[in-house]
C-alpha positions as CSV (number, residue, x, y, z in Angstrom):
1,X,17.8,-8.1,21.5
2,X,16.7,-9.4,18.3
3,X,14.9,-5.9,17.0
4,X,16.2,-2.8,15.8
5,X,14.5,0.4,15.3
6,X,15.1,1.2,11.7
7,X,13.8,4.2,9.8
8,X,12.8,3.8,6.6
9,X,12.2,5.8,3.2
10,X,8.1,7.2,2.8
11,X,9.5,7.0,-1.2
12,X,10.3,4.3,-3.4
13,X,9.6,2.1,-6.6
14,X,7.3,-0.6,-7.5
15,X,8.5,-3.7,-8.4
16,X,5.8,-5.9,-8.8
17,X,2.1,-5.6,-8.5
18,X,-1.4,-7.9,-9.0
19,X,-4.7,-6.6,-9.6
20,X,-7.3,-8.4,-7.7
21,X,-10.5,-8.8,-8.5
22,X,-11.8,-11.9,-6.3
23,X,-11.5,-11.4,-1.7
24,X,-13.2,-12.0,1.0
25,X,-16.9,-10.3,1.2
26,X,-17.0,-7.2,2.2
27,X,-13.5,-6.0,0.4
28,X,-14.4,-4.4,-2.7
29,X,-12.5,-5.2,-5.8
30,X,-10.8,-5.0,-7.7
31,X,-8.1,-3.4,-5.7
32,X,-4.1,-3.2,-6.7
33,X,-2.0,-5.4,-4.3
34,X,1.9,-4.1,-4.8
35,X,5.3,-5.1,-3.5
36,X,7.6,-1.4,-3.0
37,X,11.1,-1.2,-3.2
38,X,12.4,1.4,-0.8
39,X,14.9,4.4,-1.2
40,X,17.4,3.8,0.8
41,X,16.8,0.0,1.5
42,X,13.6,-2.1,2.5
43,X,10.6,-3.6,0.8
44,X,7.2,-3.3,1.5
45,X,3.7,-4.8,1.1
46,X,0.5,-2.9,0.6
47,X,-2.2,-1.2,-1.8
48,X,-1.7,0.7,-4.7
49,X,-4.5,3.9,-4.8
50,X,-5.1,6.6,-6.9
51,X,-3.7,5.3,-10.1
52,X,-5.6,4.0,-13.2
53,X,-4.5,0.3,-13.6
54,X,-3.8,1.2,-17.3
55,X,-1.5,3.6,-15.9
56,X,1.1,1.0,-13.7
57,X,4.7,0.8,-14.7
58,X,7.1,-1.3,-12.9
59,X,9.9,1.1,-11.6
60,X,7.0,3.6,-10.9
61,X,7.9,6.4,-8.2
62,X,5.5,5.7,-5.2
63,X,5.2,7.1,-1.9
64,X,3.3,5.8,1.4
65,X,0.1,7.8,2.6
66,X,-1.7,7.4,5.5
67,X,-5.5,7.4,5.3
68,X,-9.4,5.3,6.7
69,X,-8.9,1.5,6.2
70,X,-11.3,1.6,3.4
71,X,-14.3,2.2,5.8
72,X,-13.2,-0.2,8.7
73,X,-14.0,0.6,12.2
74,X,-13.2,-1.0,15.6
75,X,-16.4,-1.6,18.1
76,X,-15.9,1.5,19.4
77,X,-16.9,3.3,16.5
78,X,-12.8,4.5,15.7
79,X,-11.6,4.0,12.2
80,X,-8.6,2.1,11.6
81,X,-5.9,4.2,9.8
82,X,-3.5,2.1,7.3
83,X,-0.9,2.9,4.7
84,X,-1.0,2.8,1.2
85,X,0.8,3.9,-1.9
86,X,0.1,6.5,-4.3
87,X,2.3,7.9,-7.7
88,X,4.3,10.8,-7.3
């Protein structure tokens, strides 16, 4: 009784990000770690793609895509699908 089903935005803003450039072996680096404010309410943690680091504002418009874990697969051979942001 404790969870709710809640919708949320696929839009929203960055507040705060971190490039990394040190992780466990077989991540590659450096990726963009990045905390998202959502429209509408929420906040979410994941990676920041498709954006030149140079590039990053705070406040920037972001939405969340779907795509390949960065190459990951289970031991069947299926790829694990994972969210990210991207600019709008």
């Amino acid at each position: 009784d404790c969870f709710v089903e809640l919708k949320l935005a696929n839009t929203g803003k960055l507040y705060s990000y971190s490039i990394v450039h040190r992780s466990f072996p077989g991540v590659d680096v450096p990726y963009v770690s990045a905390i998202v404010d959502l429209d509408g309410g929420g906040t979410v943690k994941g990676n920041l793609v498709d954006v030149d680091p140079q590039n990053i504002t705070f406040d920037m418009k972001v939405k969340i895509i779907f795509k390949d874990a960065l190459g990951r697969k289970d031991k069947d051979g299926n790829s694990y699908i994972s969210f990210f942001f991207a600019p709008i």
